[in-house]
N, C-alpha and C positions, 0 to 999 in steps of 0.2 A: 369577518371574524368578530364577534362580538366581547364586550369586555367582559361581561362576566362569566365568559367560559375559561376567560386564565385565574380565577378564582376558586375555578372547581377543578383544578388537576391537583393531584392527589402525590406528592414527591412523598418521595424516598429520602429524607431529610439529611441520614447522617450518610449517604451514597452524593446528592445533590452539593450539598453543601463545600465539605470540606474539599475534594479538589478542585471545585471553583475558585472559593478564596484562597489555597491553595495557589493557584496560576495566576490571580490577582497579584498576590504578594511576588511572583514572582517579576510578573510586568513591572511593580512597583521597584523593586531591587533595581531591572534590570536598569530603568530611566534614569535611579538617584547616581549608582554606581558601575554604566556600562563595560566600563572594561574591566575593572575586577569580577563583574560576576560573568563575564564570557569566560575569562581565565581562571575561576571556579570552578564554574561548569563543563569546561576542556580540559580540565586536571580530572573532575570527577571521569569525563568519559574513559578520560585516558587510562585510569586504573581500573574500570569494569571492563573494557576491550581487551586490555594485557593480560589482568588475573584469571579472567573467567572464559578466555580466547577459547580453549580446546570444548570446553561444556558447552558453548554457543557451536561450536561446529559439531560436536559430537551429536549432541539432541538435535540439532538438524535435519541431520544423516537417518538420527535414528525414528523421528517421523517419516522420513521417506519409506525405510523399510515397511513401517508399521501400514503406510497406506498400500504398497503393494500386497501384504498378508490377506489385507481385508477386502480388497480384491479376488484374491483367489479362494477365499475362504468363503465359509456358508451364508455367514455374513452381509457377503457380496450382494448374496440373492434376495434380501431382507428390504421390504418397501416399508419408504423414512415414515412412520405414523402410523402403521398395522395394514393388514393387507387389504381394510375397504378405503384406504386415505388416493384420494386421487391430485393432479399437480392441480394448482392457483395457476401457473404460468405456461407456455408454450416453449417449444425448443429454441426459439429463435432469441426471445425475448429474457427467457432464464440465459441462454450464454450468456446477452448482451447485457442484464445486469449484472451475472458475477463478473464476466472481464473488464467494466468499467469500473466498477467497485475496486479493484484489487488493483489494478494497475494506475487509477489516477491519473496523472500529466506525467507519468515517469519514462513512459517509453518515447514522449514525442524530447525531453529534455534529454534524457540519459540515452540515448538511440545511438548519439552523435558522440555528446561528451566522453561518455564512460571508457568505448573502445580506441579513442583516440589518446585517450591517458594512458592504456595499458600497453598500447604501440609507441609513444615517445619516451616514454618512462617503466621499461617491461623491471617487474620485480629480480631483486638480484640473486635470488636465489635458482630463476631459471638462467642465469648466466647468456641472458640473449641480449644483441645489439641492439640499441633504439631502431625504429624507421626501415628494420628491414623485413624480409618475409617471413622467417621465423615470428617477428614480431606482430605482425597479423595475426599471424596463425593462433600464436598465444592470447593476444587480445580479441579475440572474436571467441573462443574457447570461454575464456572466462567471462566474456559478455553474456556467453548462453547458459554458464554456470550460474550468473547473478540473476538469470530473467528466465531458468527454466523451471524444473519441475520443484527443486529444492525451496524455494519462497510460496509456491501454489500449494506443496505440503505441510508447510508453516499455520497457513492457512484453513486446509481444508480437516484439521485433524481436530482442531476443536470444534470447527464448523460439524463437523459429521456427527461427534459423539454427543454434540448438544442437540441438533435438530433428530437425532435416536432418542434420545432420553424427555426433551421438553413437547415434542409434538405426539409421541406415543403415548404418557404416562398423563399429560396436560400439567405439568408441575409450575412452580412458580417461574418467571422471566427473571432467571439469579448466575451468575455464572459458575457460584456454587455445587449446585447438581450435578456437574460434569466432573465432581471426585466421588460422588456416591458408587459407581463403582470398586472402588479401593480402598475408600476409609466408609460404607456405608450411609446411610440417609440420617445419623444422626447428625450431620455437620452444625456447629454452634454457629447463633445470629450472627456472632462479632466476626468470626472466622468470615463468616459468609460478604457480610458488608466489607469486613479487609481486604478482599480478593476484587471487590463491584469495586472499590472504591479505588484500589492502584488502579487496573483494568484502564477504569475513566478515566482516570487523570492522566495516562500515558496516551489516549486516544484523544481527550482532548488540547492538549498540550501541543500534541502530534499535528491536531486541524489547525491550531490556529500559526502554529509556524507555517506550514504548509500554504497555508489561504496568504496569511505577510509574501511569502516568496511568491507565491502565482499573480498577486497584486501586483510587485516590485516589477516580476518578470513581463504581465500583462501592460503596465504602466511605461517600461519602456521599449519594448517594442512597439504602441502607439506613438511614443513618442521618436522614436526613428524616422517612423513614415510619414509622421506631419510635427517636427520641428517648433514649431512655432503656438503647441500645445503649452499651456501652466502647467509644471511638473504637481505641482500640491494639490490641482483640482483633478488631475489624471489622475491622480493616488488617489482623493476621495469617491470619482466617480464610477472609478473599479472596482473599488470596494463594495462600494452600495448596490451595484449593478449583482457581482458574482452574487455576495448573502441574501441578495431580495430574490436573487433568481433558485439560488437552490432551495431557500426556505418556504417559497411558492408551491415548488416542485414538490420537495419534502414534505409539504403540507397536504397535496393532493393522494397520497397516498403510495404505496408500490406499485397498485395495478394501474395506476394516471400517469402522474408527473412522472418520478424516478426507472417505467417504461417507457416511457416515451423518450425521455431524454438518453438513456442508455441506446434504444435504436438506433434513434439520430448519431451517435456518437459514435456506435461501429460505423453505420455506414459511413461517416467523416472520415473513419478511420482509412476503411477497403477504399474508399475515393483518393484522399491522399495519398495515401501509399500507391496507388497504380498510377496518377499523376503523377510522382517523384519519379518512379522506374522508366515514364515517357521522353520526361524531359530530361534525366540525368546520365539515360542513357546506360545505365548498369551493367554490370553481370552478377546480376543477384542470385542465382541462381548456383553461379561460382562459390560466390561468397556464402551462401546457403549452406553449401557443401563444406566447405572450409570448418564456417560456425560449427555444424554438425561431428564433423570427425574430431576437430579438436577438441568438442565438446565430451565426447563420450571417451577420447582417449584419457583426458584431465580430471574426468569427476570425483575418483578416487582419492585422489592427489591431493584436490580442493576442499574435498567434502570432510576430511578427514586430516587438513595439513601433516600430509607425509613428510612435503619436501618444504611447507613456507612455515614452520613453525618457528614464531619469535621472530617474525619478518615483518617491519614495518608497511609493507603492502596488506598483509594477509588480516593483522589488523585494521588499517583504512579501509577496506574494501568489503573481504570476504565475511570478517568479524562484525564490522558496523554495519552491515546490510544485513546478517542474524539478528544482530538485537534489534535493530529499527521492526525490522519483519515480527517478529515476537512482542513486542510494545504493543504494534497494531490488531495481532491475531485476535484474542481475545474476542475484541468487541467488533470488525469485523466477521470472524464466525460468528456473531448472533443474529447479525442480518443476513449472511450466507445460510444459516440452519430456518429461518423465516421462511424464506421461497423454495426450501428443498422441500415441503411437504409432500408426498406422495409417490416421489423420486425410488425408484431401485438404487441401493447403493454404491452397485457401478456406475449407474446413468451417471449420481452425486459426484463422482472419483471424477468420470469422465467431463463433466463441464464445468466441474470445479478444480481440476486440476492438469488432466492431459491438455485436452483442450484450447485452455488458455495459454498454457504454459506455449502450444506449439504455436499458437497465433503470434505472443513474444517473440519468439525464434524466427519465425520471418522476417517480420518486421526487424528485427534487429539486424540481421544478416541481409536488409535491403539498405536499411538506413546507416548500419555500423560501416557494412563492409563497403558502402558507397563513400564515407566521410573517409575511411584508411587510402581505398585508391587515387582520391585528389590530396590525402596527406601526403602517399608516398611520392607524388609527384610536386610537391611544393611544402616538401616538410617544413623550411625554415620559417614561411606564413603562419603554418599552423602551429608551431611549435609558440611563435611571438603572440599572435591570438589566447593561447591556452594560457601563459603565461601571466601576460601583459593586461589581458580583458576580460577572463575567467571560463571556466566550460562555459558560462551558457552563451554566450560567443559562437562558439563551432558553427550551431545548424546553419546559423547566419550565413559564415563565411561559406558553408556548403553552395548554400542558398547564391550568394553569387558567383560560387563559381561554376556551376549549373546556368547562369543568365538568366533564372526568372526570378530574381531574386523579391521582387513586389512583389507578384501574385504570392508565391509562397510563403512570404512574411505574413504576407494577410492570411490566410488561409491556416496557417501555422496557429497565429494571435485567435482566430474563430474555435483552432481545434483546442488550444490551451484553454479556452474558456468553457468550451463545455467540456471538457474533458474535469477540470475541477468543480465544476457545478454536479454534474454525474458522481462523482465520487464522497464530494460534499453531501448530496443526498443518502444516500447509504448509511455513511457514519451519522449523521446526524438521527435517521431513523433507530439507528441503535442503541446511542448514546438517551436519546429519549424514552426508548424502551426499557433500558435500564433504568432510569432515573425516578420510574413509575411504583408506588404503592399498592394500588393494584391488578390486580390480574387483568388482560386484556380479552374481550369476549371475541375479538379478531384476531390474530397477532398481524396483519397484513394492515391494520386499521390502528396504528398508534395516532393517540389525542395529538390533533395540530399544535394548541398552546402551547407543548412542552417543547416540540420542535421548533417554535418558531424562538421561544425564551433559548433554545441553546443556540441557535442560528444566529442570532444579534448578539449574543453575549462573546460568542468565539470572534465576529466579524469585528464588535468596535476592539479588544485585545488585539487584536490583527492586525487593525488599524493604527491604535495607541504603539505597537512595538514600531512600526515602519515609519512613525513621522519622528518618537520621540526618541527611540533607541535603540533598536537591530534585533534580528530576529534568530539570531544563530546562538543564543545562550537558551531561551523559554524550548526552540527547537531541540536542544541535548537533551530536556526532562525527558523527552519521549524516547529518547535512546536508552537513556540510562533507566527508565521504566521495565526494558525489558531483561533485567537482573531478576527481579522479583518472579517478574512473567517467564523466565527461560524455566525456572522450577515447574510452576503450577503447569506450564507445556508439557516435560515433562511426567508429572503424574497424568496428567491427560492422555498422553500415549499409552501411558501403560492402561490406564481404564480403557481404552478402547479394544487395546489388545483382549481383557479380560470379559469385554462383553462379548467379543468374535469368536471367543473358547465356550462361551454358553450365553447364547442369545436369548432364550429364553428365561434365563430365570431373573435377567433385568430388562428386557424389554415387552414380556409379558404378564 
């Protein structure tokens, strides 16, 4: 790379700017005065989860609906860019970036964790016993409730109605355009940069907690299996390793690096997981069935808090995993609507949403309902592990009580790594796309410079929160980001509803 190509990228100054130093100022706080501004920032969350609890689940629900309409609607039938636009990608290769995009390291950490909290601690509102079957039942239910189709429609609803509107019409890369629907294409500049400018700052905000934790996490599980490591140079050299690696990636383009890395990353995936089900011996297939039925018997319930309204569960859980999911949407749908060119708008639904959603549902119902049958049989361990050493504990403990516990740490520590580098790429592709002034004569070809300046910038913040002062306060921006974003989601549903009642007179 040469230097005087970071000279010629072209920012978006009042998009670039302000939530950078923005999340500057906020590192800066967090160092001078960490526990007050964790206790800020956990007071802020705590009043947008409470107040705004039923409109995070209600707009939910209500993009679920909207993607099934447009599905059976004419809509459906409508290829993403006009009907000579053919795909950039292959089948294999589009699953494998959208499902590493969107899911991240969350299913190899939350796999374990998640459904083990909802089995030792089941919310009080289903009046069920810790540690028993009922309590499976209810915990595997709401594991497929958190990792099914609900978070993939989060996702795919701005994802769809932007890659309809910015690859058909060629408009600016604004996340704007996706209200011209509803309020028309006069939308003012300021309006337009308010919308780019929350967006980013909740997505970046969002990577660089994200990257602190995958470091912390990567960092000590090296040090598990070789002891005798410097914890400060393990935290540097993880760092340096994850951001050089996906900025490399990111830099090579969609159809390179951010390909190829996603491949590799399913197949890590389908490897581990058939490896787990050998050695652990399972019945996943049970527990499949468990996840499934309880899942579809609850979705109602959950989607719409019939029965947890005003329940300290319903917001730790169901509420903060809406807003988290809405923070992120935004700016990942602009690299989901990037590779959907050419896409029928079912193909879009189906690998952007079905798809994924069911590959979650296995995987969680090998790895959940694996972690529940060695709880049920040595609850007081697991219960002292959760407690005592935190979720991210469980796999571990899985991990030996399966007996392979080495290999599978290793192997684990390989998937968390590329699992955040794959995901890292995406976001970063986007966040640079937005960041950009002008028009791109590729959209699959964003300028490396700018990618590589957001890559180091989120990495050393990452860095700076894990040596000097914790990562769970900068990480709540990205929650409480999606207050603003729960709105703009919503009108975004309804425009897309309004383009599926007359396709042609906005996307022709």
């Amino acid at each position: 790379m040469k230097l005087n190509e970071f000279s010629q990228v072209s920012l978006r100054k009042t998009v670039f700017w302000p939530p950078l130093l923005i999340l500057v100022l906020a590192v800066s706080v967090s160092m001078l005065i960490p526990e007050e501004f964790d206790s800020m920032m956990k007071a802020i969350q705590s009043w947008v989860l409470i107040n705004f609890s039923m409109a995070f689940s209600w707009v939910s629900f209500f993009l679920v609906l909207v993607l099934i309409w447009v599905f059976v609607s004419p809509l459906g039938g409508y290829r993403i860019g006009g009907k000579d636009a053919r795909p950039r990608l292959k089948w294999i290769p589009w699953f494998a970036i959208v499902l590493c995009t969107t899911i991240a390291v969350g299913i190899l950490f939350w796999g374990s964790a998640e459904p083990l909290s909802h089995f030792l601690f089941p919310p009080s509102f289903r009046n069920i016993s810790p540690a028993t079957t009922e309590a499976k039942e209810f915990a595997l239910g709401a594991l497929f409730f958190h990792w099914g189709v609900t978070p993939y429609a989060i996702y795919a609803v701005p994802a769809l109605l932007f890659a309809l509107l910015f690859h058909r019409k060629k408009q600016a890369f604004k996340l704007s355009i996706m209200l011209h629907p509803v309020f028309g294409t006069k939308i003012s500049k300021s309006i337009s940069e308010i919308i780019d400018m929350i967006c980013l700052f909740a997505m970046v905000s969002g990577m660089a907690g994200a990257l602190g934790a995958g470091i912390l996490s990567l960092s000590g599980g090296l040090k598990a299996l070789i002891p005798s490591l410097n914890g400060s140079f393990v935290t540097l050299l993880v760092a340096s390793l994850i951001v050089g690696t996906f900025v490399l990636s990111a830099s090579s383009g969609i159809d390179k690096g951010i390909k190829s890395f996603s491949l590799f990353n399913l197949f890590f995936f389908l490897l581990f997981a058939g490896l787990f089900v050998l050695l652990s011996e399972s019945f996943f297939l049970k527990n499949i069935g468990i996840g499934f039925r309880s899942y579809v018997s609850q979705f109602l319930d959950l989607s719409m808090q019939l029965t947890g309204k005003g329940n300290s569960w319903t917001y730790d859980w169901s509420v903060f995993n809406f807003a988290m999911w809405m923070a992120w949407a935004p700016m990942t749908g602009l690299f989901l609507a990037k590779i959907a060119i050419g896409r029928i708008v079912r193909e879009f639904l189906l690998v952007n949403c079905l798809l994924p959603a069911l590959f979650c549902l296995i995987w969680m119902g090998i790895f959940g309902g694996s972690t529940l049958d060695f709880a049920s049989l040595h609850p007081d361990t697991y219960t002292d592990s959760f407690v005592n050493s935190g979720p991210e504990s469980i796999i571990y403990l899985v991990f030996q009580d399966i007996g392979s516990s080495q290999l599978l740490t290793s192997l684990f520590l390989i998937g968390m790594f590329v699992s955040y580098v794959t995901a890292a790429d995406s976001s970063t592709e986007a966040i640079a796309s937005l960041s950009l002034r002008t028009k791109l004569i590729d959209s699959f070809q964003t300028p490396a410079p700018i990618k590589i300046i957001w890559g180091i910038l989120i990495g050393i913040l990452a860095w700076i929160m894990i040596s000097f002062s914790g990562i769970d306060g900068v990480r709540i921006l990205s929650v409480i980001g999606g207050l603003p974003v729960l709105i703009f989601l919503l009108v975004i549903g309804i425009g897309l509803l309004v383009v599926s009642f007359n396709p042609k007179k906005h996307l022709f």
